[in-house]
PyMOL CGO cylinders between C-alpha atoms (Angstrom):
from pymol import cmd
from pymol.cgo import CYLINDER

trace = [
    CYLINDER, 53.35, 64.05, -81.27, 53.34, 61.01, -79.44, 0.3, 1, 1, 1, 1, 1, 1,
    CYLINDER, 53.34, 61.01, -79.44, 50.59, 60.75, -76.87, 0.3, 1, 1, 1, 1, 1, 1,
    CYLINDER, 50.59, 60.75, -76.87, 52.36, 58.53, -73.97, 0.3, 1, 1, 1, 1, 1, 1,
    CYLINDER, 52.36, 58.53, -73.97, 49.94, 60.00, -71.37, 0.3, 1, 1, 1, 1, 1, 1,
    CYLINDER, 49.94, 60.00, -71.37, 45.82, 61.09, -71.03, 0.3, 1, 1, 1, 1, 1, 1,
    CYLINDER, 45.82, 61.09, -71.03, 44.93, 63.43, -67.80, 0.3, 1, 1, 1, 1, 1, 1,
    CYLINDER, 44.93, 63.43, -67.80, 41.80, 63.90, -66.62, 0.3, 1, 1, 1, 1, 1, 1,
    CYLINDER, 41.80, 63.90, -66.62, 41.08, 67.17, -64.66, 0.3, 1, 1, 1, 1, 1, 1,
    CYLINDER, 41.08, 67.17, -64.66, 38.15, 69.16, -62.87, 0.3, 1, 1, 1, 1, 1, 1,
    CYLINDER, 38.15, 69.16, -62.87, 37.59, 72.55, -63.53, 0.3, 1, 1, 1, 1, 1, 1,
    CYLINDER, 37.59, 72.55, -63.53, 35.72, 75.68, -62.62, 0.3, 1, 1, 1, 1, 1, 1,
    CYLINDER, 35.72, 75.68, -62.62, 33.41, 77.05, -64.86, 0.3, 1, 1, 1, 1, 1, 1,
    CYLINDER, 33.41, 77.05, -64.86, 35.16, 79.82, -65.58, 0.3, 1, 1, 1, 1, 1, 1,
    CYLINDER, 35.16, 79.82, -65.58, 38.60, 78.01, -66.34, 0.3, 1, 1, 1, 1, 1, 1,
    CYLINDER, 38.60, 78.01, -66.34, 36.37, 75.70, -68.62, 0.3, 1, 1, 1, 1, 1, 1,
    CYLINDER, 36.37, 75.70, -68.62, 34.60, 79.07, -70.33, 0.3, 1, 1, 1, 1, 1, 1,
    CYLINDER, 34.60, 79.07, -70.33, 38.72, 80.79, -70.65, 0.3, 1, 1, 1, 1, 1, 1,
    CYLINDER, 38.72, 80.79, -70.65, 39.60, 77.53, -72.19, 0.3, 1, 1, 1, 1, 1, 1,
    CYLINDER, 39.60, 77.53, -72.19, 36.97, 77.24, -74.64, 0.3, 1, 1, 1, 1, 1, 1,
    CYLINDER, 36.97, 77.24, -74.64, 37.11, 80.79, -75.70, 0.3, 1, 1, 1, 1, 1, 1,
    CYLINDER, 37.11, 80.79, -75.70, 41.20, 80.30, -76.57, 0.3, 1, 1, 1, 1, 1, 1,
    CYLINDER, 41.20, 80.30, -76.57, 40.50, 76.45, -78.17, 0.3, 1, 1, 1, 1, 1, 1,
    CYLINDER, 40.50, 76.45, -78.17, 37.85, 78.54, -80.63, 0.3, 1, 1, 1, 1, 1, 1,
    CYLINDER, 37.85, 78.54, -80.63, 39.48, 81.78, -81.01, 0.3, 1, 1, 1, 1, 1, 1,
    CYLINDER, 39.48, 81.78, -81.01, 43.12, 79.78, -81.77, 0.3, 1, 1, 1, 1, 1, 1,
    CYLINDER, 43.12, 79.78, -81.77, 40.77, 77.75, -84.32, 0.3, 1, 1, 1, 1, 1, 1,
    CYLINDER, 40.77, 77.75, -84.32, 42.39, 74.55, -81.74, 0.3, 1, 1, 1, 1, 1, 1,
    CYLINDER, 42.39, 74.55, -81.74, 41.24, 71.60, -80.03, 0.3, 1, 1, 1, 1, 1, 1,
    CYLINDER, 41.24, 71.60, -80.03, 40.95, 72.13, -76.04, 0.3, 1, 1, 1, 1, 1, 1,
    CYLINDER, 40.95, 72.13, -76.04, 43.31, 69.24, -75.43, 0.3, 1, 1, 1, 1, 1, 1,
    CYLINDER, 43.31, 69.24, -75.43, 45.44, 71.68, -77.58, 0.3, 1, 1, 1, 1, 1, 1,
    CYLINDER, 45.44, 71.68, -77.58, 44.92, 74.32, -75.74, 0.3, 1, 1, 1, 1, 1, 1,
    CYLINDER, 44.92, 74.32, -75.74, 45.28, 72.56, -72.74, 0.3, 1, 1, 1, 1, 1, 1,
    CYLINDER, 45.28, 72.56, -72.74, 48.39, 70.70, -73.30, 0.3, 1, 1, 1, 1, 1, 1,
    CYLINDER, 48.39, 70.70, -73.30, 50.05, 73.93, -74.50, 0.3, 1, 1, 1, 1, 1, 1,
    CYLINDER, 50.05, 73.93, -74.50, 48.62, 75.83, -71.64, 0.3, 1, 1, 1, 1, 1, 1,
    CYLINDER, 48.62, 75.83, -71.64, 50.70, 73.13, -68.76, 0.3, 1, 1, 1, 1, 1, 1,
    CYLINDER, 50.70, 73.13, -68.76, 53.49, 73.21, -71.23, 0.3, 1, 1, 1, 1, 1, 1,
    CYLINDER, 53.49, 73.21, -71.23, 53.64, 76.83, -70.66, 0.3, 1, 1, 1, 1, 1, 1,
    CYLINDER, 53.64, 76.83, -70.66, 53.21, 76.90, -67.15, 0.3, 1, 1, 1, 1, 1, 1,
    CYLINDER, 53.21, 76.90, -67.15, 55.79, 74.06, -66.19, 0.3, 1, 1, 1, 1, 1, 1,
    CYLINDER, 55.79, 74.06, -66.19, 58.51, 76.48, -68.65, 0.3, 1, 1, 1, 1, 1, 1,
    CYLINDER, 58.51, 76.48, -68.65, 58.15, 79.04, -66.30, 0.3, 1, 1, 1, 1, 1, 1,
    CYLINDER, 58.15, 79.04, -66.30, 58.41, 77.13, -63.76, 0.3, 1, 1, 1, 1, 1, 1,
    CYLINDER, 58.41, 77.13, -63.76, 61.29, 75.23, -64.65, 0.3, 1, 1, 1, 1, 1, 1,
    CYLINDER, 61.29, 75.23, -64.65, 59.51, 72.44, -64.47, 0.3, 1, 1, 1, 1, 1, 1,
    CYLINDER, 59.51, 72.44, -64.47, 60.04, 71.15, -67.69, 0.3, 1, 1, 1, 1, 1, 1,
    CYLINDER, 60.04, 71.15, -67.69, 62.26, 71.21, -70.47, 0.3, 1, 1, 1, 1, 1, 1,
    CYLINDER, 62.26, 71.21, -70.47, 60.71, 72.72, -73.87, 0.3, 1, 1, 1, 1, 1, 1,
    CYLINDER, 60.71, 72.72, -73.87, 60.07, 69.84, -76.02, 0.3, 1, 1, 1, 1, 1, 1,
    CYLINDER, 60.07, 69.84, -76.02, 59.68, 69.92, -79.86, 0.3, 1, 1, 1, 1, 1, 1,
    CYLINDER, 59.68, 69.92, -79.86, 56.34, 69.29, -81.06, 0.3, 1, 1, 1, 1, 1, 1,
    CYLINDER, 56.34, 69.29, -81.06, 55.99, 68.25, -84.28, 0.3, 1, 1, 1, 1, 1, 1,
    CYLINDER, 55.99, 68.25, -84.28, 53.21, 70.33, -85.23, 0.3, 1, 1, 1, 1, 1, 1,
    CYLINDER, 53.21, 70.33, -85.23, 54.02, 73.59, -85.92, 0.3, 1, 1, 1, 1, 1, 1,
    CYLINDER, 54.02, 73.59, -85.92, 52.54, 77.02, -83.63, 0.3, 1, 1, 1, 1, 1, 1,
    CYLINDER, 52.54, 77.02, -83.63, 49.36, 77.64, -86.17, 0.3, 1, 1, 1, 1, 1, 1,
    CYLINDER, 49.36, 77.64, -86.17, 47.10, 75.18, -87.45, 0.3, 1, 1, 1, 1, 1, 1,
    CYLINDER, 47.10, 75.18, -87.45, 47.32, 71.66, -86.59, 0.3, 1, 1, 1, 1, 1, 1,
]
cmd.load_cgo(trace, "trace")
């Protein structure tokens, strides 16, 4: 995947805690986590189009 953009963001501790626990328990990065995470939420909002990511739903 081509990176054409970095965001920095603030969170709660407990957002930061929820995110860590799914980054280890997927065996993932948190900027994986995270990127799939706003993927997800602009999909249902119709936000954005699904795009294909070259790496493939497991391991990266």
């Amino acid at each position: 995947m081509k990176k054409l953009a970095v965001l920095t963001v603030r969170v709660d501790s407990a957002t930061d805690d929820a995110i860590q626990a799914l980054a280890q328990a997927d065996d993932r990065s948190v900027a994986w986590i995270a990127r799939m995470l706003i993927t997800e939420a602009l999909e249902a909002r119709k936000g954005a189009k699904p795009q294909n990511d070259k790496q493939q739903p497991g391991k990266s």
